[in-house]
N, C-alpha and C positions, 0 to 999 in steps of 0.2 A: 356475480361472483363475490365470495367472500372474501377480505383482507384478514391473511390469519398471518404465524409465524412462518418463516423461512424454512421450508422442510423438504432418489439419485442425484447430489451435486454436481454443477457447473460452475464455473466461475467463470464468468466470461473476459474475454481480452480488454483491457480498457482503451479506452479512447478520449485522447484529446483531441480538440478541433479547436484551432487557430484560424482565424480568416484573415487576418493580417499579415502574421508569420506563421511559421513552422513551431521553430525554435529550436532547442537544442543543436549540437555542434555538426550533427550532417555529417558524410564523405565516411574518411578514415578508411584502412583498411587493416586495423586490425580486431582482432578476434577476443572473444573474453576468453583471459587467460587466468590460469590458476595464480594466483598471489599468493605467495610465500611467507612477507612480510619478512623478507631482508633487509636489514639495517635499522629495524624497530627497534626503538628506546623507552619501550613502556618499563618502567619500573616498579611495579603494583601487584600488591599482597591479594589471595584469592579471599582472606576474608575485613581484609581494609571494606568500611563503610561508606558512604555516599560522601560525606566532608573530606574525604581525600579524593574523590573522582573530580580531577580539576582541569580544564581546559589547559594543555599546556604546547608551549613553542609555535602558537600561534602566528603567522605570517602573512600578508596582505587580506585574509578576511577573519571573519569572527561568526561565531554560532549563534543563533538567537538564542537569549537567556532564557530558561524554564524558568515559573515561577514556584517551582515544588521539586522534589526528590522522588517521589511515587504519584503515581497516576490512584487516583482517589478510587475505591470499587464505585461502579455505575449501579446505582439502583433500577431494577428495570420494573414496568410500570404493565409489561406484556403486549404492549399494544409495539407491531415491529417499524414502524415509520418515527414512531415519538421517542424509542430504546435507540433506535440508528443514527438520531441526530444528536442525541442527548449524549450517547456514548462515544462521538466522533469529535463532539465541541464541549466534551470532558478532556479529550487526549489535546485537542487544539489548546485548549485554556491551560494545561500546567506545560506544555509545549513554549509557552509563550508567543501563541500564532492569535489572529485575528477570531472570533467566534462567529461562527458561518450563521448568518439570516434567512429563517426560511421564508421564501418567495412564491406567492402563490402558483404564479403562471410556470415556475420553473417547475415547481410540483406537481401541476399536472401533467407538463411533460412528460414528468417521469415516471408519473403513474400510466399515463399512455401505453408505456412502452411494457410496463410492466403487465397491464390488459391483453396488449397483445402477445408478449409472451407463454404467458399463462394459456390464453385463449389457441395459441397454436401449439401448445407444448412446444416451442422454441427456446435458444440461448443467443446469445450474442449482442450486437449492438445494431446491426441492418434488419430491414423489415421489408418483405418483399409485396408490392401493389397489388389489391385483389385479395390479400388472405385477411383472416378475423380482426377487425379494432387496428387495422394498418392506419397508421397515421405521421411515416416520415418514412425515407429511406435509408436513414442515419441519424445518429442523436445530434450533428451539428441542424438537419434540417428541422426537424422536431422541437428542440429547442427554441431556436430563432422564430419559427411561426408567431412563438407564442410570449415570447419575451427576448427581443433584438438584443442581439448583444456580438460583439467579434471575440468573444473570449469563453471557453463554453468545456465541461470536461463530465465524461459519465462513467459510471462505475457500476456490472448489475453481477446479480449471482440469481442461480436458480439451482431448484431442487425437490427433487422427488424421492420421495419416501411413506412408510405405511404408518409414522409419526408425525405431529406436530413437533416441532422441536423449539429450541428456547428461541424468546421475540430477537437475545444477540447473538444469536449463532451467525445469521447472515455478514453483519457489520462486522463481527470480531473477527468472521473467517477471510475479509475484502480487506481488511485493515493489515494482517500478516502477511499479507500477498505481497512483497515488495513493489511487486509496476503500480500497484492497486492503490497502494500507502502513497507512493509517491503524488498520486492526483490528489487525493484525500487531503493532504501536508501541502498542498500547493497554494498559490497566494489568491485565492478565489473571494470573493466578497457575497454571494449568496450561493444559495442552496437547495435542492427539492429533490423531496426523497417517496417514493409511490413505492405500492409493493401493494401483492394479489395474491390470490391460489384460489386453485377446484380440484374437485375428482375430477382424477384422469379416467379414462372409461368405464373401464370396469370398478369404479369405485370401491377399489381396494389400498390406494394410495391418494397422496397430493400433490400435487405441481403448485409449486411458486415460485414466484420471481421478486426479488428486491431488485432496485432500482433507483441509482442514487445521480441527479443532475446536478452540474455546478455550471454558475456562469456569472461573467462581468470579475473584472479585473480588481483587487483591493487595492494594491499598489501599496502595502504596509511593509514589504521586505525590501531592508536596506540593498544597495547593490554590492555592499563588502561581507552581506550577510547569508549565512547556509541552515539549511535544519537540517537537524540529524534524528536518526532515531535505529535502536536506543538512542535518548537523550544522555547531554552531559551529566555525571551525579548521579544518574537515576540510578534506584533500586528497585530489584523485583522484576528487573527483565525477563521475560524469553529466553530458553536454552535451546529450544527446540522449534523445527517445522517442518510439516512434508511437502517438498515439493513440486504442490500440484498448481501451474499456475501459470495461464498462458497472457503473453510473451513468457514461457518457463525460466529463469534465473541459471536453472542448470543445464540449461539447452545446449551449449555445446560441453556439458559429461554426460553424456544422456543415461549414462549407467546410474543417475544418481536422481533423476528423475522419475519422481513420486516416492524418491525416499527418504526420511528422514534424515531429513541434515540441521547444522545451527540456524540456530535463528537471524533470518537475512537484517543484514547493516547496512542501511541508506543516506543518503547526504542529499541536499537538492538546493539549489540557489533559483534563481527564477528561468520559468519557462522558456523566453527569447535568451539564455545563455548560451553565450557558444563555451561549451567546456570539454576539457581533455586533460583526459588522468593520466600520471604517471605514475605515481605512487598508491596503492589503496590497503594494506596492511591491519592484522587481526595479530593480537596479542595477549597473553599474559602473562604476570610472573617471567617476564624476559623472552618468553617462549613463542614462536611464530605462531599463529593458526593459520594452516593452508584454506583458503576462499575463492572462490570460482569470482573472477571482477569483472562486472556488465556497465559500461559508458556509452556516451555518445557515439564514439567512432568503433564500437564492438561491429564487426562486421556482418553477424548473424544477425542480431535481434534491437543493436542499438537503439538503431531508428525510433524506437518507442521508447525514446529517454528522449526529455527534454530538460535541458540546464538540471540532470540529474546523472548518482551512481552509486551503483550497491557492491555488495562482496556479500556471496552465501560460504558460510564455511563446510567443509563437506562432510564434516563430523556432526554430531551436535555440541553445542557448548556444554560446560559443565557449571553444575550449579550451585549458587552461593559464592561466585566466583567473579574477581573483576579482571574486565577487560579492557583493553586502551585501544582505538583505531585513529590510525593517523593516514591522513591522502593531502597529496599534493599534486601539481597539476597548476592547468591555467586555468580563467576565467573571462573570457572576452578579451584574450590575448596578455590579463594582467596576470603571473605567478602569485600562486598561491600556498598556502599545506596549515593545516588545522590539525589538532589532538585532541580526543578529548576519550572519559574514559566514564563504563558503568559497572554496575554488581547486580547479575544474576538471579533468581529468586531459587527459594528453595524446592529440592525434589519434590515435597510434598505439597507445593502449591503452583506446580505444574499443572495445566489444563493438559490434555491430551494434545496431539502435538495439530491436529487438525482432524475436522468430523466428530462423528460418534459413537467410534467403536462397530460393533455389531449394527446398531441402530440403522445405518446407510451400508445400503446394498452393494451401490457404485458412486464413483468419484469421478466426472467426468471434467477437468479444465478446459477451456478453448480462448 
């Protein structure tokens, strides 16, 4: 089988596997609720620049510092494994996050999975015994075979269609995914990233799979420390996203799922946090933006948060425009609330909000 681009969409569910711990806050019972952003104090002009996007009212923790205002464009090189990591520890590095090592044995793992994927036309993260290139029942067993570790997180997308499509579409489409970002942005210290495709039978189309492994713990994120993204200062965010994206974000408005809405706002402190939001608040120019907010203790879909939490706003943002988000909330029982604020990019250097138009038949998330 040929390793080519990332080319009908899946994006499959992510998974982390902990063997130690779980992590994240567990229980709760409530529900993602719309957030209003009642009592925001964002004070911020739609066309103030990055030097005013300033962390502000800061209390018991702090954001890791980017080392840049904009995410630098990725050159891509067309090869989808060497563009996926390149463009992943581009957004790590002006992130001011650790830069992910690829790791042989973790990469074939994840080519594995990515073999068998492809070779069964399948999606997901499980592999059932007996069918094509089966080589784990789950990416924590798969993993671990091949490089021991108690710390271990996977990320795949697939896609079929009657193009190739670009070496970043895969990575750039896992990276907007909120639950997706969030493993992506987590404190991992290596990496292995595999990816495959064939004709599907009637060789009139391709099946592929990307397929991204992370495992072993970096241990670089302070415990008073969060990432965000949008990042603080940044410019040239994201206005927009559809969303298609299982755990879905908008799972409990389901009327808004697979539609375009703003571009989801994530926060995430480590893994083993036990954390619970109070506050999660979308803002501009004084103005609430209403946001669907997914925690720990969301009682639909939480559970797939670990020491993280987002707000999708149910509009899209608008662009060239700054935003401020402030959440408060505990942190391993210590009180917490951070601000911080970014500026939009412009309409015309908006990508499409997800896919490729025409190009893809269907959109399939799980």
């Amino acid at each position: 089988m040929k390793k080519t681009a990332a080319t009908q969409l899946a994006v499959s569910t992510l998974l982390m596997s902990l063997l130690a711990a779980c992590g994240g806050g567990g229980g709760g019972g409530s529900s993602g609720s719309a957030s209003t952003g009642s009592g925001a104090t964002a004070a911020s002009s739609g066309t103030q620049q990055a030097s005013t996007n300033t962390v502000v009212a800061n209390s018991g923790a702090t954001l890791v510092a980017a080392a840049a205002t904009s995410i630098a464009a990725y050159t891509a090189t067309g090869n989808v494994d060497t563009d996926s990591l390149g463009y992943l520890n581009a957004i790590r590095q002006t992130l001011g996050l650790r830069v992910l090592t690829q790791n042989a044995a973790v990469a074939q793992a994840a080519l594995n999975h990515a073999d068998y994927l492809v070779a069964n036309q399948a999606s997901g993260h499980n592999e059932t015994p007996g069918l094509t290139d089966f080589t784990g029942a789950d990416s924590q067993t798969r993993i671990d075979a091949l490089h021991p570790t108690t710390f271990n997180g996977e990320v795949t997308i697939t896609t079929q269609t009657g193009i190739q499509l670009p070496s970043l579409y895969g990575i750039e489409t896992l990276f907007d995914a909120p639950f997706h970002r969030i493993v992506m942005l987590s404190d991992f210290a290596t990496i292995g990233v595999g990816s495959n495709s064939a004709a599907v039978s009637n060789n009139t189309a391709l099946y592929s799979a990307l397929n991204i492994d992370f495992a072993d713990p970096a241990n670089a994120l302070a415990s008073n420390q969060f990432v965000a993204y949008p990042f603080s200062g940044q410019t040239g965010a994201p206005y927009q996203w559809v969303a298609n994206e299982s755990p879905n974000p908008m799972n409990d408005a389901p009327a808004y799922m697979g539609a375009t809405v703003g571009y989801p706002v994530t926060l995430q402190g480590g893994v083993n946090d036990t954390l619970a939001i109070s506050t999660f608040k979308i803002s501009s120019n004084g103005v609430n933006v209403p946001c669907l907010e997914v925690d720990p203790q969301t009682a639909s879909i939480g559970s797939e948060l670990h020491g993280a939490a987002l707000c999708t706003p149910y509009q899209a943002l608008s662009p060239s425009t700054q935003y401020t988000a402030t959440v408060a909330g505990t942190r391993n029982g210590a009180a917490f609330s951070v601000s911080w604020s970014w500026t939009t990019e412009a309409a015309a250097s908006q990508k499409q909000a997800v896919g490729m138009g025409g190009l893809i038949d269907k959109l399939t998330v799980q």
